[in-house]
C-alpha positions as semicolon CSV with decimal commas, in nm:
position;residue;x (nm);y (nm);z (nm)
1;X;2,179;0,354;-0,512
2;X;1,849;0,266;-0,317
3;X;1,488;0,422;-0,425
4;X;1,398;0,550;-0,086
5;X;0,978;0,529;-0,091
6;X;0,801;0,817;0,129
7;X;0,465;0,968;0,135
8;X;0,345;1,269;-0,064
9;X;0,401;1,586;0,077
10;X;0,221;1,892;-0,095
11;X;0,591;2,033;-0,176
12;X;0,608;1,782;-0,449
13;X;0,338;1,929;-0,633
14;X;0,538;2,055;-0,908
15;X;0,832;1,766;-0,918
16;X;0,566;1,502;-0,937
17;X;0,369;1,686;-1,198
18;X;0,638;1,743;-1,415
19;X;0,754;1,403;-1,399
20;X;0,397;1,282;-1,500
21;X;0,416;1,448;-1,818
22;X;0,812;1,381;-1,893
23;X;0,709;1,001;-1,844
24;X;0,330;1,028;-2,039
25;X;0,558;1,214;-2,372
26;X;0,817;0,946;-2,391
27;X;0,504;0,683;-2,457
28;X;0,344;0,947;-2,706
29;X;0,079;1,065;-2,412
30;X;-0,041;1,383;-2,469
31;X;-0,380;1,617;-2,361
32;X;-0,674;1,600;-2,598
33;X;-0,585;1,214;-2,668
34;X;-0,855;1,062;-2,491
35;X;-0,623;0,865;-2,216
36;X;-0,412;1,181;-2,114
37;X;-0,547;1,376;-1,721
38;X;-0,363;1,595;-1,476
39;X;-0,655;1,757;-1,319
40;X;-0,595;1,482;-1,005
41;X;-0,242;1,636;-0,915
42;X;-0,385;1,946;-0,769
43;X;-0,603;1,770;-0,507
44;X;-0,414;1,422;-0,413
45;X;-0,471;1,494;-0,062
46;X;-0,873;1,499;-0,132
47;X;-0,870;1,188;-0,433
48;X;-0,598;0,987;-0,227
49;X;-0,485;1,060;0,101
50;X;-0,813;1,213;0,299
51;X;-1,043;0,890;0,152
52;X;-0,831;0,579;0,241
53;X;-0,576;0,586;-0,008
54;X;-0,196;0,739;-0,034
55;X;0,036;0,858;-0,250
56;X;0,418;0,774;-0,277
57;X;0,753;0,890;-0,394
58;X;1,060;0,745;-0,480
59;X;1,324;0,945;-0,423
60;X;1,723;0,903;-0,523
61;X;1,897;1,158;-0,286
62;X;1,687;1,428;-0,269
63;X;1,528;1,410;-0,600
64;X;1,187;1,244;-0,710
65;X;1,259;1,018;-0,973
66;X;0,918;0,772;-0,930
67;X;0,580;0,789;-0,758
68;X;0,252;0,655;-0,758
69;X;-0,110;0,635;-0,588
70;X;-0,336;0,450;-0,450
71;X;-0,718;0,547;-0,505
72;X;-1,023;0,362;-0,319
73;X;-1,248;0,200;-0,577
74;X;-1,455;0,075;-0,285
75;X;-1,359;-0,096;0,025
76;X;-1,187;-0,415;-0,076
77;X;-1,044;-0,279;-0,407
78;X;-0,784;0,033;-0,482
79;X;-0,673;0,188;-0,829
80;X;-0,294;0,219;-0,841
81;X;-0,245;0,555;-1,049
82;X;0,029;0,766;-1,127
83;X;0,320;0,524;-1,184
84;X;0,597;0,665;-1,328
85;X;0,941;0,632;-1,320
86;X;1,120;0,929;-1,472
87;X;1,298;0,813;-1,814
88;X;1,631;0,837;-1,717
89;X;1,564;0,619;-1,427
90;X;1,414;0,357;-1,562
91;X;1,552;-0,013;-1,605
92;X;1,671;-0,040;-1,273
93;X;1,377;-0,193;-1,085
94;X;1,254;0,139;-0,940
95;X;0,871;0,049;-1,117
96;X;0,889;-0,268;-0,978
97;X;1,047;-0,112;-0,608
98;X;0,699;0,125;-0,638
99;X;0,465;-0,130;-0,743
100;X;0,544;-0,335;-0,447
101;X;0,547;-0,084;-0,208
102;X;0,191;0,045;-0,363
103;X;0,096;-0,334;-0,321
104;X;0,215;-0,344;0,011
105;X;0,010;-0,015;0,137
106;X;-0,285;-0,124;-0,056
107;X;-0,293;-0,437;0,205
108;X;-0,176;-0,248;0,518
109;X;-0,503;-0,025;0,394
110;X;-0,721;-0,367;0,385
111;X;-0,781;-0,344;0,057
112;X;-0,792;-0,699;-0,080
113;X;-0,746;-0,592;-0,478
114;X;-0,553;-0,305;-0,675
115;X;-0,695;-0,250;-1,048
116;X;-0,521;0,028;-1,258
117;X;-0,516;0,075;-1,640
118;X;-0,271;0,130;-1,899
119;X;-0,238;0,184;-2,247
120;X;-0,055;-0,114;-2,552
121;X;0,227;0,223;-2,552
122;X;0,323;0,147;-2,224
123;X;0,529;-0,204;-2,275
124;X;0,741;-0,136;-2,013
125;X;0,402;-0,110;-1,772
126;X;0,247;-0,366;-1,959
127;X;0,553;-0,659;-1,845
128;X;0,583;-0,489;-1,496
129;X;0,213;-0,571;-1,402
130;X;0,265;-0,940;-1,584
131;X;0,575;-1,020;-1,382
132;X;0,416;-0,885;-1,079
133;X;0,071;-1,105;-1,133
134;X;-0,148;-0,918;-1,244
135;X;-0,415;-1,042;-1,465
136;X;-0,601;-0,856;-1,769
137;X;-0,958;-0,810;-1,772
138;X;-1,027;-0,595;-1,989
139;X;-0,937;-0,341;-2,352
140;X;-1,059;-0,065;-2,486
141;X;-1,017;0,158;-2,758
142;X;-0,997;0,499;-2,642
143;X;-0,937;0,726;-2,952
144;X;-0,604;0,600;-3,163
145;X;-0,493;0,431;-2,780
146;X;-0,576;0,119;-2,653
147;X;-0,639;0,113;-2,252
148;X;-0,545;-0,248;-2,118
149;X;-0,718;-0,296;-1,751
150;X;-0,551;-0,525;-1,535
151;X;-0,605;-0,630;-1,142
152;X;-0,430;-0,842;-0,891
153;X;-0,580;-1,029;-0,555
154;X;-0,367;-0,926;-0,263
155;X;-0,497;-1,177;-0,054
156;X;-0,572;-1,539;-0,124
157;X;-0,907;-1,613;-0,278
158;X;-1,057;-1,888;-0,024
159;X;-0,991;-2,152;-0,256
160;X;-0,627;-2,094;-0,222
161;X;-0,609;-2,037;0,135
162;X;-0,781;-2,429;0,154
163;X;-0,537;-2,548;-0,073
164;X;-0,232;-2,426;0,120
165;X;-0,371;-2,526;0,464
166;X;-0,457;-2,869;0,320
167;X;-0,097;-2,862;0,176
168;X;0,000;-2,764;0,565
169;X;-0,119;-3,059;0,725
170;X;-0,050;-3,286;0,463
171;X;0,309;-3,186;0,559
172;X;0,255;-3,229;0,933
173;X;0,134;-3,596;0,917
């Protein structure tokens, strides 16, 4: 069956919310850890959608079974937050479905970078940003976790965008 992606509507307040902390206690997330937050969920139309971001669902049918968000950093770079993929969902490229799609809005946006953060739990997150290109920049220990920070260029850096038209007309002559 195919992850069909759709905005946020505020009707999936409590689905989405849920599934955040179903997904955050199968890693050993929980409040008071240092990494754990929910106070976002409440006001996604204010943190995402009215200031240049979005928010997304992926629904099976007509239940939520992933999401994520988008979050202006500034205007060339957006934070995805909120990936999830609901536990008995995952391993079936629905993280990877979202990621993309999250990639894809971030550049129909014009942002020209995504940045987001997860913790050494989160293997499964840790390999989806990898295989996706995503880069680490940075660690920290938060508490007992460990926060990895990653990013990924959307666009090509200028360097590349020489290469590839030099490769261009190298082909032509």
């Amino acid at each position: 069956m195919k992850l069909k992606i759709r905005r946020y509507r505020w009707s999936d307040l409590d689905t989405i919310l849920a599934l955040h902390r179903i997904c955050l206690a199968e890693v050993g997330l929980a409040p008071g850890d240092g990494v754990y937050y929910d106070d976002d969920f409440p006001r996604i139309q204010e943190l995402y959608l009215a200031c240049g971001g979005d928010f997304l669902v992926g629904e099976l049918g007509s239940r939520v079974v992933a999401m994520g968000g988008l979050r202006p950093i500034d205007s060339q770079t957006a934070e995805v937050c909120r990936l999830r993929v609901h536990p008995g969902f995952q391993r079936r490229g629905f993280g990877a479905t979202m990621l993309r799609a999250l990639e894809e809005r971030a550049v129909e946006l014009g942002f020209h970078h995504v940045r987001g953060d997860t913790t050494l739990n989160q293997g499964a997150a840790l390999a989806l940003y990898e295989r996706h290109g995503w880069r680490e920049i940075a660690r920290r220990q938060v508490g007992d976790l460990v926060v990895v920070y990653g990013e990924k260029s959307l666009v090509p850096e200028e360097g590349d965008r020489r290469r590839v038209i030099e490769s261009a007309d190298a082909l032509e002559s």
